[in-house]
N, C-alpha and C positions, 0 to 999 in steps of 0.2 A: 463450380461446375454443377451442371441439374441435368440430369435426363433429356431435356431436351436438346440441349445441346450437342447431345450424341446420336439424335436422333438420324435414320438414313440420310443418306445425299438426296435432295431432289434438283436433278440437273432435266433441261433443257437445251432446245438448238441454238437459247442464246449462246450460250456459253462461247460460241464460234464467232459472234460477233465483237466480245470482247477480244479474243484470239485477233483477230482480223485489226483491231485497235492495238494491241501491241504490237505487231507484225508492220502496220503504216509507220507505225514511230519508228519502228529499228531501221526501216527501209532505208531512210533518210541518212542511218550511219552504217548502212549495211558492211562495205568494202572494209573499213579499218574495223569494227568488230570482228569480221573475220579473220582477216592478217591475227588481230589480238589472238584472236582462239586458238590459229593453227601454229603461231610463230613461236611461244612456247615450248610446246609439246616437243612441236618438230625439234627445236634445238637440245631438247632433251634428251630426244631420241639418237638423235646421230652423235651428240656430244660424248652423251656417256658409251653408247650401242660401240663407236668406232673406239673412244678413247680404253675404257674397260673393255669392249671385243678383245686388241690386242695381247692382250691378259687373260682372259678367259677365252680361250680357242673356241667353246662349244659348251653348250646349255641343252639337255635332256635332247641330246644328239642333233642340235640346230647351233650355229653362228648366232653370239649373246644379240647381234642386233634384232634379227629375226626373232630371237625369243621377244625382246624388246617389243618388238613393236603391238603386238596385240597387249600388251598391259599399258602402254604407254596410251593407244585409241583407247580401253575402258576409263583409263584417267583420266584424258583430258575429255569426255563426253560428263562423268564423276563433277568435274569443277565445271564446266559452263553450267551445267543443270543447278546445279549450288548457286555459286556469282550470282545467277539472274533470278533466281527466286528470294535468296536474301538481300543483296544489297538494289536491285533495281524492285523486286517487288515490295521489299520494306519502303524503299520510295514513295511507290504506287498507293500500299497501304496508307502509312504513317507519313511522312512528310509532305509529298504533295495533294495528298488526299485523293486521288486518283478513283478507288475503288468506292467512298461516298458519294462523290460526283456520278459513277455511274450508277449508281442504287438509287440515282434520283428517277429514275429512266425504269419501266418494267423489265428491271434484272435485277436477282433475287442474288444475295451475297453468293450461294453455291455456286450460282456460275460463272462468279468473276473466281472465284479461288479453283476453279477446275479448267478455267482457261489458262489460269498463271503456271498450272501443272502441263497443262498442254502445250502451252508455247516456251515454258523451258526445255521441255521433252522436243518441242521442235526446232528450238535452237541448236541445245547440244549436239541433236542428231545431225542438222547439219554443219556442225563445227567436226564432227567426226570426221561423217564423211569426206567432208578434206581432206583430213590427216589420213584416210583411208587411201585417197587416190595418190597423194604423196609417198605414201608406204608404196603402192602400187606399178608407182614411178622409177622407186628404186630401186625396186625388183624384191620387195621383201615377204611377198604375197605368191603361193607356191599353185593357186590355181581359182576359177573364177569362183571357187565354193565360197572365198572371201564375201561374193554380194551377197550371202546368207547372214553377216554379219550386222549389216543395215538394221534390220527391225529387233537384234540385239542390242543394238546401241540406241532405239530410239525407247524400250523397254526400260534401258538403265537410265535412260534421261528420266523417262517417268517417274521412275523408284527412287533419286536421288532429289528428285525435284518436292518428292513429297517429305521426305524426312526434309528437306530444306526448309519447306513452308509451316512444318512444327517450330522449328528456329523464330524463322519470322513473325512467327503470331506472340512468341512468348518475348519478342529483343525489346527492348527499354531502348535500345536505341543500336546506331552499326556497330559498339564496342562487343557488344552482346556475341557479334559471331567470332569474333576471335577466339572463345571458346571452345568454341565448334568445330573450329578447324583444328585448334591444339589437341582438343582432347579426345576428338574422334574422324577427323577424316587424313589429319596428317599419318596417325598408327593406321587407321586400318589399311590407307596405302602400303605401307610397309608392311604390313602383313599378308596383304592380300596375292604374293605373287605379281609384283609388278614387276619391281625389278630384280628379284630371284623367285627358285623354285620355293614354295612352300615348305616340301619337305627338310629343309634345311633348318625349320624353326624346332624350335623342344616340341617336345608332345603335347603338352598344357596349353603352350600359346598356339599351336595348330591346331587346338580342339577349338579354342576361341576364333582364329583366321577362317574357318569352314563356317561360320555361321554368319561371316560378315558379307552381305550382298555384293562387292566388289568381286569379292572370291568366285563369287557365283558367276558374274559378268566375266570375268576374265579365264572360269572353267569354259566358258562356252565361245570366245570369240579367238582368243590365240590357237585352238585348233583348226579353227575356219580358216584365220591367215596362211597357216601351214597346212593345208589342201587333205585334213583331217577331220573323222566327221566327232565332236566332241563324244565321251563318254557320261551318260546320267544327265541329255540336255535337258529331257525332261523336267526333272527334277531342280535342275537350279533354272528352268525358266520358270517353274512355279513357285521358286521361290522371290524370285526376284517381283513378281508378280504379287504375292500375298505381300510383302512388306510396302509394295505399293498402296495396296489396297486400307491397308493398316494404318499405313501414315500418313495417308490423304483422309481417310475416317478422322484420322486425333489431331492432323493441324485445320479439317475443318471446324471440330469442334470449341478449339482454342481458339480459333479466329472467330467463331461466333460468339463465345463468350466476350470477347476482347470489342468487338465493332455493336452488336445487336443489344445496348442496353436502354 
């Protein structure tokens, strides 16, 4: 790595036309990616929400599915922003060479790798937002302060999308993410109040659960579902924000080192 490579982002309005070029290819499989995105979740949701509901009558004074369901939207918005920055844009990068093909073109590496963050972030966001109207559907959603929750989830896309795209620049090949998932997205879901209260962990590992950006996404979107206006959104939308900012800086520069020799 050299200095240069860390040098600021210089983005441009290409960046949108590469967007616009992922966005045509997905189009083509639009209907069954989304089923894929939503039919998970959702079965997670209701499986566990009704199966453990009847077991756990009530969660920080709400019915466990309702608690459910706002960590259950931060996850699965978490994994599509992940999925499509590692394994389709490692495609893009490395195997189909996608991203040298367009650098033949007046676009500058930074804004092929600021569109791959931007159209993760606009995917997931709308793979949420299904699971949002679904929640909605089943009445899990306690007033419209819910569509406050939107440009939360399209935030975590962001945020998730960039630590994703550090993955990507560094994988030797798709085994590479399995790491990834084992070593840091499978815990920090469990830790992060998804599917219980936080408080419930020891103190050690809740001190380490509050720093992890999920934590942060799901402080702010399961009070919105429950028609509450979160406490300290401030604070964890700036945070969710600086880790974005952070880890789209260091898988740019990884990925410059990696493609610009």
């Amino acid at each position: 790595m050299t200095p240069n490579h860390f040098a600021p982002p210089r983005l441009s309005l290409r960046l949108f036309a590469v967007w616009r070029r992922n966005f045509l290819v997905w189009r083509k499989l639009a209907l069954p990616s989304i089923v894929g995105n939503l039919a998970d979740p959702v079965i997670y949701m209701l499986g566990l929400g009704y199966g453990l509901g009847m077991l756990v009558p009530e969660v920080e004074g709400v019915s466990y599915i309702a608690f459910l369901a706002g960590g259950t939207l931060c996850y699965s918005t978490m994994n599509a922003a992940t999925f499509e920055v590692l394994y389709s844009g490692f495609s893009r990068m490395h195997v189909q060479k996608t991203w040298e093909a367009i650098m033949n073109a007046p676009i500058a590496l930074d804004d092929i790798v600021a569109a791959e963050l931007v159209w993760a972030a606009s995917k997931s966001c709308l793979a949420g937002t299904a699971i949002l109207a679904v929640i909605a559907i089943f009445g899990f959603t306690a007033s419209p302060l819910a569509l406050a929750a939107i440009p939360v989830i399209f935030l975590t896309g962001l945020c998730f999308a960039a630590l994703g795209l550090i993955m990507t620049a560094l994988a030797p090949s798709y085994d590479f993410f399995m790491y990834y998932f084992t070593l840091f997205i499978t815990p920090m879901t469990l830790m992060s109040g998804v599917f219980f209260p936080q408080n419930q962990l020891p103190d050690s590992v809740r001190t380490i659960a509050d720093l992890l950006p999920l934590s942060h996404a799901v402080s702010i979107v399961r009070p919105l579902l429950l028609g509450q206006m979160p406490q300290q959104a401030g604070l964890h939308l700036a945070v969710l924000a600086m880790v974005t900012v952070l880890a789209f800086w260091l898988a740019l520069a990884l990925t410059r080192r990696r493609l610009l020799k």
